[in-house]
MDAnalysis code that builds the backbone (N, CA, C; Angstrom):
import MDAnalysis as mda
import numpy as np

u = mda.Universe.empty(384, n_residues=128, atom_resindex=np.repeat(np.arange(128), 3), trajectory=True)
u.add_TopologyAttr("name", ["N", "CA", "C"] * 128)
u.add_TopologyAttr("resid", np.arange(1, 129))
u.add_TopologyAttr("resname", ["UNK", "UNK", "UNK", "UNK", "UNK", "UNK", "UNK", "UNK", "UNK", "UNK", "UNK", "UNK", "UNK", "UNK", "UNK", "UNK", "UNK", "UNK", "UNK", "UNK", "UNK", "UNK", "UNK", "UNK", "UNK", "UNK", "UNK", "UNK", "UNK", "UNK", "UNK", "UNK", "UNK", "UNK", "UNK", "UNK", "UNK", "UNK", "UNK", "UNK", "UNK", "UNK", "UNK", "UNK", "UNK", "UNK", "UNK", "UNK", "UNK", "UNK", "UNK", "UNK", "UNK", "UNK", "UNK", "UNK", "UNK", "UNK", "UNK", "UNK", "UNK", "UNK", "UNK", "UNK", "UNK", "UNK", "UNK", "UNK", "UNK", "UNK", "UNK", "UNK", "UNK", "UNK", "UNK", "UNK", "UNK", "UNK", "UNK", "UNK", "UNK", "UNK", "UNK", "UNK", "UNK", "UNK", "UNK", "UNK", "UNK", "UNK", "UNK", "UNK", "UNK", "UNK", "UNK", "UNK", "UNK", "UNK", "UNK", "UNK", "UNK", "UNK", "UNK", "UNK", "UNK", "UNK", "UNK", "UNK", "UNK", "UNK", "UNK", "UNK", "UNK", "UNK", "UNK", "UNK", "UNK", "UNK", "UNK", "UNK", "UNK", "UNK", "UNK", "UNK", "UNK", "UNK", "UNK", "UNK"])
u.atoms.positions = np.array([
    [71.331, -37.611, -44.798],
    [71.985, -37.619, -46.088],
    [72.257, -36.174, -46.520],
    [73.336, -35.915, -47.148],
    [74.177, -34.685, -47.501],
    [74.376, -34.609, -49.178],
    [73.830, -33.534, -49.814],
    [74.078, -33.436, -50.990],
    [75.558, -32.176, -50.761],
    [76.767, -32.109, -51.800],
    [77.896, -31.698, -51.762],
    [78.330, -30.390, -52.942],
    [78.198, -29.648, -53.213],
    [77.942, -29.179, -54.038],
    [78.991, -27.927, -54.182],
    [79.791, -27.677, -55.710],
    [80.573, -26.858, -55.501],
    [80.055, -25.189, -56.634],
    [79.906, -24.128, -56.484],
    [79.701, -22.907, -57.059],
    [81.360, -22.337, -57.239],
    [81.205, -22.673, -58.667],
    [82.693, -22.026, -59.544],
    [82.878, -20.496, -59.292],
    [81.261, -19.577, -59.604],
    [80.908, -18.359, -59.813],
    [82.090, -17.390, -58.794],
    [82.420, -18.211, -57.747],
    [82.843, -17.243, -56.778],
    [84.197, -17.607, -56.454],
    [84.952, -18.291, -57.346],
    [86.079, -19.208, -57.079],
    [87.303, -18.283, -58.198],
    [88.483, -17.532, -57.946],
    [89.513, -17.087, -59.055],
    [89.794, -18.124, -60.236],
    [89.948, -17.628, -61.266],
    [90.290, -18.215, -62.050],
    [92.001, -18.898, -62.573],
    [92.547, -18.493, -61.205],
    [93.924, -19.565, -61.178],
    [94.124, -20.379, -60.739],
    [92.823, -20.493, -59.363],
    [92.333, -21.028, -58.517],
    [91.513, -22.449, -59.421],
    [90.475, -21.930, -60.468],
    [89.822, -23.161, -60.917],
    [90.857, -23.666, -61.864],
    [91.927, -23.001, -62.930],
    [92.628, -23.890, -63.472],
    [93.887, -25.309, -62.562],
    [93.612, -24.726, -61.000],
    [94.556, -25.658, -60.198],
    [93.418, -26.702, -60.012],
    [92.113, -26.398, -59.489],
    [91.489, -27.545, -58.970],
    [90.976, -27.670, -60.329],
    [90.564, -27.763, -61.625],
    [90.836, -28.929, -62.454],
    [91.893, -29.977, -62.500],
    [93.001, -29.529, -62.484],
    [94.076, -30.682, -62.351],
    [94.044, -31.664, -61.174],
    [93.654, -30.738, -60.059],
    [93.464, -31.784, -58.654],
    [92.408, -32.395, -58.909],
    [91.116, -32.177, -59.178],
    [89.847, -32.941, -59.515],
    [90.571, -33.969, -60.355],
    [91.291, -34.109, -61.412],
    [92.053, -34.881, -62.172],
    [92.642, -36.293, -61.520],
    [93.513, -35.316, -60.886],
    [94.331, -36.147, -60.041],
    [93.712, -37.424, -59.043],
    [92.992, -36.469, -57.881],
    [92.360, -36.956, -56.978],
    [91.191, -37.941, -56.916],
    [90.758, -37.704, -58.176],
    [89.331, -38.355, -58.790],
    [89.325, -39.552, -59.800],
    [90.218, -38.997, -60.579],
    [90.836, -39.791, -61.916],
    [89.768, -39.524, -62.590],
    [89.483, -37.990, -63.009],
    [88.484, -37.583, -63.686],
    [89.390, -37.467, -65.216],
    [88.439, -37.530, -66.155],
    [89.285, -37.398, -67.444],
    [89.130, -35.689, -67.593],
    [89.939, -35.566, -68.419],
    [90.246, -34.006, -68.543],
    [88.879, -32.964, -68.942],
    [88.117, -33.541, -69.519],
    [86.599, -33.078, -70.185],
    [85.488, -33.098, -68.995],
    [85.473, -33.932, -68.241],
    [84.790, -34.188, -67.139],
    [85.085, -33.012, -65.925],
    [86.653, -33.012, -65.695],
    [86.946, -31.975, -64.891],
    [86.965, -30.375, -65.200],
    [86.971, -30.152, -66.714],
    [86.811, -28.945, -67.249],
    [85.002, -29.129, -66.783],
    [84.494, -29.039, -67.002],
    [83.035, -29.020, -67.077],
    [82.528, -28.976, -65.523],
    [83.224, -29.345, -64.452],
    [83.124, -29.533, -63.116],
    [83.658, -28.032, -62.823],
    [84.271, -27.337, -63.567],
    [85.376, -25.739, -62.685],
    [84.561, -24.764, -64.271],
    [83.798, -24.739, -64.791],
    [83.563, -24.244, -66.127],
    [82.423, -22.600, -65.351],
    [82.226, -22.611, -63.650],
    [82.022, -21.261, -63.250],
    [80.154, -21.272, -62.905],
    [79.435, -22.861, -63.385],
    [78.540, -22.784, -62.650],
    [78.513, -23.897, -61.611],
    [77.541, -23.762, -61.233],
    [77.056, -24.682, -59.818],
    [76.468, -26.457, -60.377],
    [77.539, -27.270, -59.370],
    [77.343, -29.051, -59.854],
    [77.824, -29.392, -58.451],
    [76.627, -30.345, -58.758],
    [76.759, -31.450, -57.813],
    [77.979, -32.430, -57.794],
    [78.621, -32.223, -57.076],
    [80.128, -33.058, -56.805],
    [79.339, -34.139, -56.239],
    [78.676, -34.861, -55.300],
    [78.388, -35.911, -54.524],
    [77.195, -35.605, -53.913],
    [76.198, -36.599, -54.136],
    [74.796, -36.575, -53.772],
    [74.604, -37.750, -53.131],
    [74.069, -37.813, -51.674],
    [73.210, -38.907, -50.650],
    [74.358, -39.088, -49.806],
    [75.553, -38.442, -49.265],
    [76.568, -38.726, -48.958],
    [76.186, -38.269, -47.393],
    [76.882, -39.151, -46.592],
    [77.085, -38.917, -44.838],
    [77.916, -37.844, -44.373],
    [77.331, -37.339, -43.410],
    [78.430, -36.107, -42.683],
    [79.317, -35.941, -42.809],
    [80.602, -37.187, -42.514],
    [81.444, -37.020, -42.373],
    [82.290, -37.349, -43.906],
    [81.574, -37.927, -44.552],
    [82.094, -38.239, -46.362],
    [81.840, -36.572, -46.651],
    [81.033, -35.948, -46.658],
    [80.965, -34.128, -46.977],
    [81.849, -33.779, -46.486],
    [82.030, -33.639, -45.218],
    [82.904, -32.925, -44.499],
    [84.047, -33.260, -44.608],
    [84.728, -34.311, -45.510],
    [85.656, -35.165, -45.915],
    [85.844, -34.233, -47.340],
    [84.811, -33.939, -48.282],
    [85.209, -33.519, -49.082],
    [85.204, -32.001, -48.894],
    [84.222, -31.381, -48.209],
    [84.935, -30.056, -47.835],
    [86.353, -29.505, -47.717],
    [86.876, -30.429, -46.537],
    [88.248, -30.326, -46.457],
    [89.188, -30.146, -47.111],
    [88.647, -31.451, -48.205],
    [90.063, -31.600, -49.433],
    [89.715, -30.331, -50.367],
    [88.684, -29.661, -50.832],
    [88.740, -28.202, -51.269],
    [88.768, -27.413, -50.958],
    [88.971, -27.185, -49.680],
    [89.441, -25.923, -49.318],
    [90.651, -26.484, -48.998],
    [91.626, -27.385, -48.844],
    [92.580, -27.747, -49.172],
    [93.204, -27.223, -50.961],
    [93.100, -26.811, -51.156],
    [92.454, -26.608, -52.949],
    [92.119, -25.053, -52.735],
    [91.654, -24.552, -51.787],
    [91.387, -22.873, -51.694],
    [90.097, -22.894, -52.918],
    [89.396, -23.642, -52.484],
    [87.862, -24.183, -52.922],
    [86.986, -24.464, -51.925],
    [85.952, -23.761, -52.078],
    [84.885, -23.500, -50.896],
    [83.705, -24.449, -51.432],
    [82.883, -25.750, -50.782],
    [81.976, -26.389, -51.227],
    [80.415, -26.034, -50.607],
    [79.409, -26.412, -50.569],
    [78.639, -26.070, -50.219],
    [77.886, -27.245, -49.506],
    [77.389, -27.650, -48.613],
    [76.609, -28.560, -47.717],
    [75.378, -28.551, -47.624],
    [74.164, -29.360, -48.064],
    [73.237, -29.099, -48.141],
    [72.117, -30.908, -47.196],
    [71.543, -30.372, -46.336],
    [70.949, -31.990, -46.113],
    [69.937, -31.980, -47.393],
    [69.616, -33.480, -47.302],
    [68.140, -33.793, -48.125],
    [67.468, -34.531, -47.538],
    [66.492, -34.681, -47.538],
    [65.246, -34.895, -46.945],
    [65.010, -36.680, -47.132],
    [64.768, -36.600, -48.858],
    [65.035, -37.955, -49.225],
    [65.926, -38.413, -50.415],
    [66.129, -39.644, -49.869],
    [67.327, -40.275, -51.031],
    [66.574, -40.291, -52.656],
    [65.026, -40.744, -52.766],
    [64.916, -40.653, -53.898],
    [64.671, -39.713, -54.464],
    [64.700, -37.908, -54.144],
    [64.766, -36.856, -54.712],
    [66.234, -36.533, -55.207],
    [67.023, -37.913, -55.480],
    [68.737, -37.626, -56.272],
    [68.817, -38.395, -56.818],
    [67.613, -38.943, -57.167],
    [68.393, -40.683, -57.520],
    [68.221, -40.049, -59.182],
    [67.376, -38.960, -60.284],
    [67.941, -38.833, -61.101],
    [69.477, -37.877, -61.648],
    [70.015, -38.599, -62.732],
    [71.014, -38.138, -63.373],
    [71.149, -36.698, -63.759],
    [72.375, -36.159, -63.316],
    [72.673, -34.828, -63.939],
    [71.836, -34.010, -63.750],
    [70.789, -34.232, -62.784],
    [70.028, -32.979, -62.552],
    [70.751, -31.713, -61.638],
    [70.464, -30.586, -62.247],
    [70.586, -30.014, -61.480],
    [69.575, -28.855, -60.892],
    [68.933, -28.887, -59.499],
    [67.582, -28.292, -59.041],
    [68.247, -26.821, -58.762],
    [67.727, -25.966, -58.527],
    [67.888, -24.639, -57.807],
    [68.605, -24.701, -56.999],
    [69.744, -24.038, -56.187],
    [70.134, -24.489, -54.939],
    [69.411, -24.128, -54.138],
    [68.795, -22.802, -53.989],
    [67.812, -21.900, -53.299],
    [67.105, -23.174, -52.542],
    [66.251, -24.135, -53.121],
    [65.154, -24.378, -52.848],
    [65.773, -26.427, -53.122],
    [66.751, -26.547, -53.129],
    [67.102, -28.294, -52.731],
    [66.699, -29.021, -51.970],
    [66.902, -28.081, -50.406],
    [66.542, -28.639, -49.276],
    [64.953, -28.498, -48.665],
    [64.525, -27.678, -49.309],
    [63.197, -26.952, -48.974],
    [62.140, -28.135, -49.773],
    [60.758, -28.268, -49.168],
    [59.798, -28.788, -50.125],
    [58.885, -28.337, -50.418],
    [57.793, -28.984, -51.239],
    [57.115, -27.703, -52.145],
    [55.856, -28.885, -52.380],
    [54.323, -27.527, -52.560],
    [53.323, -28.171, -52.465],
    [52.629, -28.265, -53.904],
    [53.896, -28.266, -54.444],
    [53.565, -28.237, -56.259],
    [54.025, -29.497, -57.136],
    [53.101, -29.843, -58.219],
    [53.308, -31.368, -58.778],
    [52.944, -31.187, -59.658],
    [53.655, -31.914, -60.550],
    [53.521, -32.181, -62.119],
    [52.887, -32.693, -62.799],
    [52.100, -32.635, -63.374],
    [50.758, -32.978, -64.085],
    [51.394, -34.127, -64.758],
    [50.306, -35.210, -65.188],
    [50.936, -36.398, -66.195],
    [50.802, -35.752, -67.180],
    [51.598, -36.468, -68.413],
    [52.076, -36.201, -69.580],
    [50.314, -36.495, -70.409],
    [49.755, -35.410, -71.178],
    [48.480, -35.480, -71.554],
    [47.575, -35.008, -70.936],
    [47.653, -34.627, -69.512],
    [46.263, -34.165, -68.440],
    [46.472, -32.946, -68.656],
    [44.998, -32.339, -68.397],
    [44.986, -30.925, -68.830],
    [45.438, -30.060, -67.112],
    [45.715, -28.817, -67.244],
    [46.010, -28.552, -65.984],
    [44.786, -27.702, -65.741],
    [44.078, -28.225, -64.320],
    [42.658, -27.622, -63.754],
    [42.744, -26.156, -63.979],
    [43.333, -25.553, -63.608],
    [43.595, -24.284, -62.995],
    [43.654, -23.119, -64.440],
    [43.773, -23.793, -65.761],
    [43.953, -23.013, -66.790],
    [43.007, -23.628, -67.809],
    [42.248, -22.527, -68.666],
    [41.261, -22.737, -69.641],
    [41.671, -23.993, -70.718],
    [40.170, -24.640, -71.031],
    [41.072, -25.545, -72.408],
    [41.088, -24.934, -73.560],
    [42.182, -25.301, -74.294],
    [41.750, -24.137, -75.966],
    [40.838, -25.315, -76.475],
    [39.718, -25.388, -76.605],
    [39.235, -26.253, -77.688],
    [39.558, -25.506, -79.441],
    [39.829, -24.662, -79.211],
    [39.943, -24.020, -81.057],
    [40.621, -24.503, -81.867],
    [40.236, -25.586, -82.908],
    [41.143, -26.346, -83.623],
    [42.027, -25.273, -84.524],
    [43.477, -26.274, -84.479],
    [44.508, -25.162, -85.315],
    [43.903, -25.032, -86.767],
    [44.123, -23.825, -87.392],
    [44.200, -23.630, -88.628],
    [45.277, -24.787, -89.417],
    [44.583, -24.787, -90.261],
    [45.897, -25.806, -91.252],
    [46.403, -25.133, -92.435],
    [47.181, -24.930, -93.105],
    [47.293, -24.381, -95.033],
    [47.657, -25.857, -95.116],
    [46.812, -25.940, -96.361],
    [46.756, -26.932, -97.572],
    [47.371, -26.275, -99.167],
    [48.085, -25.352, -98.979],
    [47.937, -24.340, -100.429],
    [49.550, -25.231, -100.736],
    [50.155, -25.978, -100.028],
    [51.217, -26.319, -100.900],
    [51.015, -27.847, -101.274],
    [50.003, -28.549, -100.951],
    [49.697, -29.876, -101.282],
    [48.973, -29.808, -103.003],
    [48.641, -31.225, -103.825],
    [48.200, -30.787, -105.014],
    [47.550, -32.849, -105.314],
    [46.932, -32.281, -106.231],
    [46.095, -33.635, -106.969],
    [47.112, -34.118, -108.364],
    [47.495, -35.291, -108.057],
    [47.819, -35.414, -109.349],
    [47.166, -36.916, -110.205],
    [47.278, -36.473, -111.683],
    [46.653, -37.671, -112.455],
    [47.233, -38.688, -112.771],
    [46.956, -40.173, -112.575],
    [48.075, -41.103, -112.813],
    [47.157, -41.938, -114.319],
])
């Protein structure tokens, strides 16, 4: 499996106002969608895709004088969330680091037990 990925950063800027319109065209992207796809950072065009579906879309951008980027992945369910976008550096690479559950303290760092200070100076008693 092939994640597809295009970097605006390095692309002219007469160059990205053409492949917005082709992304348009070719995609039937709405106009907001394709601005945001050429806007100069790095997005995932197509994630879990086969060799030859990448290399399919390679083509058609540099058809476009748009350079994409090819990346394998390891596994399908490291894409399955939305709109993420990971490092590119480190997509394909894996890592011996994990995310604590939501509430667990992390071993490796002190606990604050020191309860917060509170002000009470704007609260008041009143007589009914």
């Amino acid at each position: 499996m092939f994640d597809v990925w295009f970097d605006g950063e390095s692309v002219e800027p007469v160059v990205m106002q053409q492949l917005e319109t082709k992304l348009q065209e070719a995609f039937n992207l709405p106009a907001t969608q394709a601005a945001v796809l050429v806007n100069g950072k790095s997005h995932r065009i197509k994630r879990g895709c086969s060799a030859d579906e990448a290399q399919k879309l390679s083509d058609q951008f540099a058809s476009w004088g748009a350079k994409v980027r090819i990346e394998a992945i390891e596994h399908a369910a490291e894409s399955s969330a939305l709109d993420e976008v990971p490092s590119p550096n480190i997509a394909s690479s894996t890592s011996s680091l994990t995310l604590a559950a939501v509430g667990e303290t992390i071993p490796t760092q002190p606990r604050d037990m020191t309860p917060p200070s509170v002000s009470t100076d704007h609260l008041q008693l009143l007589d009914y």
